[in-house]
C-alpha positions in Angstrom: -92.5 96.6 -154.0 -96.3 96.6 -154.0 -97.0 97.3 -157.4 -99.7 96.2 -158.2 -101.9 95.8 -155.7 -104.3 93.1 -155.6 -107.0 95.1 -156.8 -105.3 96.4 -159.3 -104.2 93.3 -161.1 -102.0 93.6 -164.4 -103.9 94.3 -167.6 -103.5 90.9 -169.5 -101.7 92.2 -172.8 -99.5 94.1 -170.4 -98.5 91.1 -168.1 -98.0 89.4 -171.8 -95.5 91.8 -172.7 -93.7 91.6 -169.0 -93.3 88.4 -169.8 -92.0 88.9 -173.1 -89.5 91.1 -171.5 -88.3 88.7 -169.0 -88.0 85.4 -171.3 -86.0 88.2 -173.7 -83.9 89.0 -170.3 -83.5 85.7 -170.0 -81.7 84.3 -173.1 -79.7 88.3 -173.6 -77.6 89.0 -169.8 -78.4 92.8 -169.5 -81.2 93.4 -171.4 -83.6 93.8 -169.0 -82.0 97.2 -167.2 -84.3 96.9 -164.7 -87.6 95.3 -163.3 -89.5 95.8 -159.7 -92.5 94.3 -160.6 -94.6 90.9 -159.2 -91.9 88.5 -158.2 -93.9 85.9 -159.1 -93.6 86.9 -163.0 -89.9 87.0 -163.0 -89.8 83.5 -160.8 -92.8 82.1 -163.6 -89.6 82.9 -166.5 -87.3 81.7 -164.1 -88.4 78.6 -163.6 -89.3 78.2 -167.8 -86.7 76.5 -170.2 -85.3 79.3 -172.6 -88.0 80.5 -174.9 -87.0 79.9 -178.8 -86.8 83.4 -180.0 -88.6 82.9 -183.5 -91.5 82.5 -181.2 -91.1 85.4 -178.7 -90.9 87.7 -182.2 -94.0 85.9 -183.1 -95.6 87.0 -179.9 -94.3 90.5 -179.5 -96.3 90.7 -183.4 -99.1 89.0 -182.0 -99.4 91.5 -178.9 -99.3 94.4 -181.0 -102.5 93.2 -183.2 -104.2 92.9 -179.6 -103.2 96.2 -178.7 -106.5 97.9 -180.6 -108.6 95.4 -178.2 -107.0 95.7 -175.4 -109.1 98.4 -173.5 -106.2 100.5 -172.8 -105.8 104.0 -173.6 -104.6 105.2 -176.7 -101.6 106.7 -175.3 -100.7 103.7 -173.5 -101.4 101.4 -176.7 -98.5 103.9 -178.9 -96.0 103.4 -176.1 -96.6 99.1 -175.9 -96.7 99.1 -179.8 -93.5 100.8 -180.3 -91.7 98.9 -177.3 -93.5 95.2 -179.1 -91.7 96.6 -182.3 -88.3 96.8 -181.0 -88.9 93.4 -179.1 -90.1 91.7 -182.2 -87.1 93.2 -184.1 -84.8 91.9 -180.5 -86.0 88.6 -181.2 -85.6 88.4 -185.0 -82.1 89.2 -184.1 -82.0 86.5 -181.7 -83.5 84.0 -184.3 -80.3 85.0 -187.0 -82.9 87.1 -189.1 -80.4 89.5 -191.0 -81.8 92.8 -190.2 -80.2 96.1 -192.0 -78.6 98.0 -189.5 -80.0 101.3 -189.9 -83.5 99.3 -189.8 -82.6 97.7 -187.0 -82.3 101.1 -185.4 -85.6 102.4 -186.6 -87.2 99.0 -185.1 -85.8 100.1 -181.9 -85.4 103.7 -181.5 -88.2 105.2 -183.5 -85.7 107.3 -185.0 -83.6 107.2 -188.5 -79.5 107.8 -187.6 -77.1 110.0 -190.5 -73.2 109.9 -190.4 -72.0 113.7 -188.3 -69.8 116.2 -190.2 -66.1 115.8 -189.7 -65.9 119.4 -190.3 -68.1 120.0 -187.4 -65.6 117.8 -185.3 -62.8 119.4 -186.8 -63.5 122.8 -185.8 -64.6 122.0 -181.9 -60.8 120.1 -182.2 -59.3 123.8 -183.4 -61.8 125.8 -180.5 -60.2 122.9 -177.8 -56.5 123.4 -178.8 -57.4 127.4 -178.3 -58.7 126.8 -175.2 -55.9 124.1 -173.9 -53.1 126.3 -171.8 -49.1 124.7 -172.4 -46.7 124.6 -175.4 -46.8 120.8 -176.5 -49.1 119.3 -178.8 -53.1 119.1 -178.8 -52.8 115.5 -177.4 -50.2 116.2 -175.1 -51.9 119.4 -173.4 -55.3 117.5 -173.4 -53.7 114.6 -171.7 -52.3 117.4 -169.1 -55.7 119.4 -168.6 -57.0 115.5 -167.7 -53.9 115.1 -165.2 -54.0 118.3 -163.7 -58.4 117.8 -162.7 -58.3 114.2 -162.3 -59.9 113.0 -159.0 -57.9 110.4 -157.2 -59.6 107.0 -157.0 -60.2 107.1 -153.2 -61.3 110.3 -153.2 -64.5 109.5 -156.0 -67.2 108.8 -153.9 -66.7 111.4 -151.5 -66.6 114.5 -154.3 -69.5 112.2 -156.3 -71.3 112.5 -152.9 -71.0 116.1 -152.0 -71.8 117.2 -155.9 -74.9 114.7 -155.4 -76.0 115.9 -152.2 -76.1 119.5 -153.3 -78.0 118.9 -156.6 -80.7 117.2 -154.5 -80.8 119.9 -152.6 -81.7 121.6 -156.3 -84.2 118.8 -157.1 -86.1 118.3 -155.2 -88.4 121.7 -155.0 -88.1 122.0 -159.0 -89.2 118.4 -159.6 -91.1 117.0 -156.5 -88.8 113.6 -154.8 -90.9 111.3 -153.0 -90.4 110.7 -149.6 -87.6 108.3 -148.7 -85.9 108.1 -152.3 -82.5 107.7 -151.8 -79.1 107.0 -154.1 -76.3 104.7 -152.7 -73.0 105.5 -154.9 -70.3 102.4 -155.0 -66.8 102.6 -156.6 -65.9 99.8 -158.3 -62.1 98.7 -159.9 -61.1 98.1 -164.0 -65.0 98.4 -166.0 -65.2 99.7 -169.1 -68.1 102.3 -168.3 -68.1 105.4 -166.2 -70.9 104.7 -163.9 -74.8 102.9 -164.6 -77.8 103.4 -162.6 -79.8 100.2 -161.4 -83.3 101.2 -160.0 -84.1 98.6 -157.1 -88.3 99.9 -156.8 -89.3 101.8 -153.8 -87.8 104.9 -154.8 -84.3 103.8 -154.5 -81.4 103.1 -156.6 -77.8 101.9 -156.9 -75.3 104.1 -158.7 -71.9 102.0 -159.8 -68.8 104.2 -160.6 -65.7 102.9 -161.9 -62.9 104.6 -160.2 -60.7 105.6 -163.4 -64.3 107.9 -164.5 -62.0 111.0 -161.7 -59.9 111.0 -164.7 -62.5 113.4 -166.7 -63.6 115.6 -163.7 -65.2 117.5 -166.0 -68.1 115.2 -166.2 -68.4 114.5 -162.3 -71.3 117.2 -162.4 -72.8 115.7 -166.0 -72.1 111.9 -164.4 -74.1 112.8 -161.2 -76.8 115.0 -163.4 -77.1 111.8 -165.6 -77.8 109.0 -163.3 -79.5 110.6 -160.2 -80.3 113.8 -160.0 -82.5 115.0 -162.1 -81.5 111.7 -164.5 -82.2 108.3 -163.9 -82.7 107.9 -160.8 -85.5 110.9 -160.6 -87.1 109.8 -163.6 -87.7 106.4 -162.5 -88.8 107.8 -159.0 -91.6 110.0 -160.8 -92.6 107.2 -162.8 -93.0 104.6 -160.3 -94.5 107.8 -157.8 -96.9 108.9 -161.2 -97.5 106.8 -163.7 -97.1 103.2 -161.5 -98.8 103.8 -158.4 -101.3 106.9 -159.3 -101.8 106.1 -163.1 -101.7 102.1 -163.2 -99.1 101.6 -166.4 -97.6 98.5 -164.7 -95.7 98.1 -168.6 -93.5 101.0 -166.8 -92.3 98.4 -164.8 -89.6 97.0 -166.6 -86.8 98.6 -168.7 -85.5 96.7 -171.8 -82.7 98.2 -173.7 -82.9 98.7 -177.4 -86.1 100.1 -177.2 -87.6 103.6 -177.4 -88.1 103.8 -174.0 -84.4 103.6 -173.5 -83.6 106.1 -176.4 -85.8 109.0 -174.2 -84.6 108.2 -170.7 -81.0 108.3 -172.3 -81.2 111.3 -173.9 -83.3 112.5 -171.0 -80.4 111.9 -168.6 -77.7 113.4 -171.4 -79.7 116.6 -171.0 -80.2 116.6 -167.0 -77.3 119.2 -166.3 -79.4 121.8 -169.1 -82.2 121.8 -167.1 -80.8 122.0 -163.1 -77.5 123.6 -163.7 -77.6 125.7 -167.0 -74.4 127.3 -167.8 -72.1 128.5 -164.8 -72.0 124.2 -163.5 -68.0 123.9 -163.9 -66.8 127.3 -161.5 -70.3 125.4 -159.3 -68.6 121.9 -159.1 -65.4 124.1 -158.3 -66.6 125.5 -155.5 -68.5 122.1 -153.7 -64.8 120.3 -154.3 -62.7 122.6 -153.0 -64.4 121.9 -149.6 -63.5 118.4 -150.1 -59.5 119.7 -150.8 -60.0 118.7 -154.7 -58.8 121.2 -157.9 -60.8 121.6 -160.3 -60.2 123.9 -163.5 -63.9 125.6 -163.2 -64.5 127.7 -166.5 -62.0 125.7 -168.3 -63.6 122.7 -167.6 -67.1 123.5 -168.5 -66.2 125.3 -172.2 -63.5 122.1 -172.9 -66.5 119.7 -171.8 -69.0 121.7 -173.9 -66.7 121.0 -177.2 -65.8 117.9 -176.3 -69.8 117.0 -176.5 -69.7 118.3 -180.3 -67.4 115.3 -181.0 -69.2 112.4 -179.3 -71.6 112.2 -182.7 -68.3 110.1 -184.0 -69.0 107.3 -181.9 -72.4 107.0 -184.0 -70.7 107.5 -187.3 -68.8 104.6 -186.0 -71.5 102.2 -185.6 -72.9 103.0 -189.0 -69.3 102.4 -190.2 -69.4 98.7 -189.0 -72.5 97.9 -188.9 -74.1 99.6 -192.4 -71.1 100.4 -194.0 -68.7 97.7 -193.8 -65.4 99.7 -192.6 -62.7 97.8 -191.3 -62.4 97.4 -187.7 -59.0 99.4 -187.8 -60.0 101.6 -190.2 -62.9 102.7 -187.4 -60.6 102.4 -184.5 -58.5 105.0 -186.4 -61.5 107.2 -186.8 -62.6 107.2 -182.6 -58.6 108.3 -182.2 -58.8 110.7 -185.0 -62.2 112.5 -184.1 -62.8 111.5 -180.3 -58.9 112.5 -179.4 -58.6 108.9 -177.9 -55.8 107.2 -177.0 -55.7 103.9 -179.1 -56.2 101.6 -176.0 -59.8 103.7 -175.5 -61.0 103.6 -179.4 -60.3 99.8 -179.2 -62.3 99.3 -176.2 -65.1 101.8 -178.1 -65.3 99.7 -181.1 -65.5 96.4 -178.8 -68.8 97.8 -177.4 -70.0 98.5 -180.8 -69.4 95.0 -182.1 -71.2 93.6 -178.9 -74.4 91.7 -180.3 -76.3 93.4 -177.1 -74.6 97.1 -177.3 -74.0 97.2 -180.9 -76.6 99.8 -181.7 -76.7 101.5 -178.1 -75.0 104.1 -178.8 -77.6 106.0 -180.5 -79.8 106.5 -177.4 -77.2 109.0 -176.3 -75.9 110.4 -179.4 -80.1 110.6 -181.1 -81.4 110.9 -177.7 -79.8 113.8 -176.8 -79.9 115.8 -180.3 -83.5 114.9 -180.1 -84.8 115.7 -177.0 -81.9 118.9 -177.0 -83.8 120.0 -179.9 -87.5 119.6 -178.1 -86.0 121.2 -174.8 -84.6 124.1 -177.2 -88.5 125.0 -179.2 -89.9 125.5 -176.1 -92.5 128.6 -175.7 -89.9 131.7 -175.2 -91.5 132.2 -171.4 -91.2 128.7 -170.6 -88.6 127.2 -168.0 -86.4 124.4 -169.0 -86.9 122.7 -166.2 -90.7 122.9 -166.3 -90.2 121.7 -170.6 -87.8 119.0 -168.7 -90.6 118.1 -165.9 -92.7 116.8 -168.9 -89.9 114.5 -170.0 -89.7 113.1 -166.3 -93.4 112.4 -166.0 -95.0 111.4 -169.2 -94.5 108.0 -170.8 -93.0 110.0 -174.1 -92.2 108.2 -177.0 -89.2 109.7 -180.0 -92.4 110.4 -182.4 -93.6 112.0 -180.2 -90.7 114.9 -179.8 -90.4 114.4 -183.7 -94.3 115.5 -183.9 -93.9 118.5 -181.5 -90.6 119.8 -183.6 -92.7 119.5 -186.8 -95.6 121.2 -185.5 -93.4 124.0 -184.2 -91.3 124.2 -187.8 -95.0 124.3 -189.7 -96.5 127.3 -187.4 -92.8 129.2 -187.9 -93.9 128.6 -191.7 -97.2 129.6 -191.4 
């Protein structure tokens, strides 16, 4: 990685706030999702003593008063004050401060989080037992659709690697890839997640699957959507192609989670499929994996996928439930079953993840994210492309406000 280059030397409030990242990184194990920046910053923190988080809060609030000074421009000073915000709230946290949870979720996100509408879940439950073919109960004929389009575990990287081959193919002339950029898919054995992205620099990144994620074919297209292509791994390639190398916003460099940034690129990726696939992606995925001798449901997948999205706004009620509300662990467990159709081994796992002092409030950047920047996508001009609306997600350094501001101005001149 050669970013920057000597003659471009960091900014100093944005090598301050690098740091502040890494020391962060330091004392939290995944917070830092990624950094490809000057090695001798990270080896600097490395070789430090852990910092004492009162301080690095004090800091973060210190930074942001030196923002108005710091020369930069005005765009880049609202993206570093928001990200300061959510690390001075990060180390607070740290420190033992007890932070409200829905503020702590301002602090990070930019965005203010409401409990969903079991009604609304309730009627994408009665739309999925329509659609579900068999005799037996909802349950049992979901557990049977799952069965009947699973992928085997040995045979996940190959269909992940046809399905992302071919939307590559798609990506690159909507969206520009850089030369050389390049995904390498493992499969790994018994973790929790479906699959996470790990940008390396250089236009390349590492794509982890967990092998039990065949299970739900019906997201093999939305996985691949979501983490490479035209997701993660495309965003980060644009930024470090754009805003890095051509612009100079080094801060782009790292990734912190619980942070605004995170909440757009989230929602971003949630979105991905919208804006290179559109409607028609499950009889699409059909067709690339039966070349590799694999069933797939088609239609039926893509409309029980579509309701199936309409219930994943329960896994935010859930973290208000705990974390705002004080409901009892089992009482919230019982709720993921009820509304999420999980079995109870799943829901426990769920609520693990939203007791984690790291992941607690993480869930929001795909639940928020994706009704946010779903609703920005959606009040685009009526001649305008998705993917060109999309493009502008991949290539500016967009903060949650900022979406919030467009949708206002677009409600107002409806108004007017």
């Amino acid at each position: 990685m050669s970013v920057p280059e000597p003659d471009r030397p960091y900014e100093p409030v944005v090598r301050e706030y690098l740091l502040l990242g890494l020391r962060l990184g330091k004392l939290v194990d995944g917070f830092v999702d990624c950094w490809f920046g000057d090695v001798r910053l990270s080896s600097q923190v490395d070789a430090e003593p852990p910092a004492d988080p009162t301080e690095l809060a004090r800091h973060a609030a210190r930074l942001r008063g030196e923002l108005a000074d710091s020369g930069l421009p005005e765009s880049r000073q609202r993206y570093l004050s928001a990200q300061l915000t959510a690390l001075e709230c990060v180390g607070k946290r740290l420190a033992g401060a007890d932070i409200p949870f829905l503020d702590e979720i301002r602090h990070y996100f930019d965005v203010e989080i409401t409990l969903g509408e079991p009604e609304c879940y309730a009627d994408a439950q009665d739309a999925i037992a329509e659609l579900l073919p068999g005799s037996g109960g909802m349950q049992e004929r979901l557990d049977a659709y799952y069965e009947r389009n699973a992928i085997p575990p040995a045979r996940l990287q190959q269909a992940v690697q046809a399905v992302s081959d071919e939307l590559r193919s798609l990506v690159q002339p909507l969206f520009g890839l850089p030369a050389g950029e390049r995904v390498e898919y493992e499969v790994v054995h018994g973790k929790p997640w479906n699959a996470f992205n790990r940008y390396l620099g250089d236009f390349r990144s590492k794509v982890v699957l967990n092998d039990e994620a065949g299970r739900a074919i019906a997201a093999l297209p939305i996985l691949v959507t979501h983490e490479s292509y035209p997701g993660h791994h495309t965003e980060h390639c644009l930024e470090e192609a754009g805003l890095i190398r051509e612009r100079g916003h080094t801060e782009r460099l790292i990734s912190l989670v619980n942070t605004p940034q995170c909440l757009i690129s989230e929602g971003t990726a949630e979105l991905a499929h919208v804006a290179v696939l559109g409607s028609g992606w499950g009889e699409w995925t059909a067709e690339i994996l039966a070349a590799q001798e694999i069933h797939s449901d088609g239609e039926l997948v893509e409309r029980v996928r579509t309701l199936l999205q309409r219930l994943l706004p329960a896994r935010q009620d859930a973290a208000i439930m705990l974390h705002d509300r004080g409901a009892d662990v089992d009482d919230v467990t019982a709720y993921l079953q009820r509304w999420l159709l999980l079995p109870p081994d799943r829901a426990q796992h769920m609520v693990s993840f939203l007791t984690d002092p790291l992941w607690r409030a993480y869930t929001v950047t795909y639940i928020e994210g994706a009704r946010l920047v779903g609703a920005w996508l959606d009040a685009r001009p009526a001649n305008q492309p998705v993917a060109e609306r999309y493009r502008t997600l991949l290539r500016n350094p967009l903060l949650p406000s900022d979406l919030q501001r467009d949708l206002r101005h677009d409600l107002d001149a409806t108004r007017a």
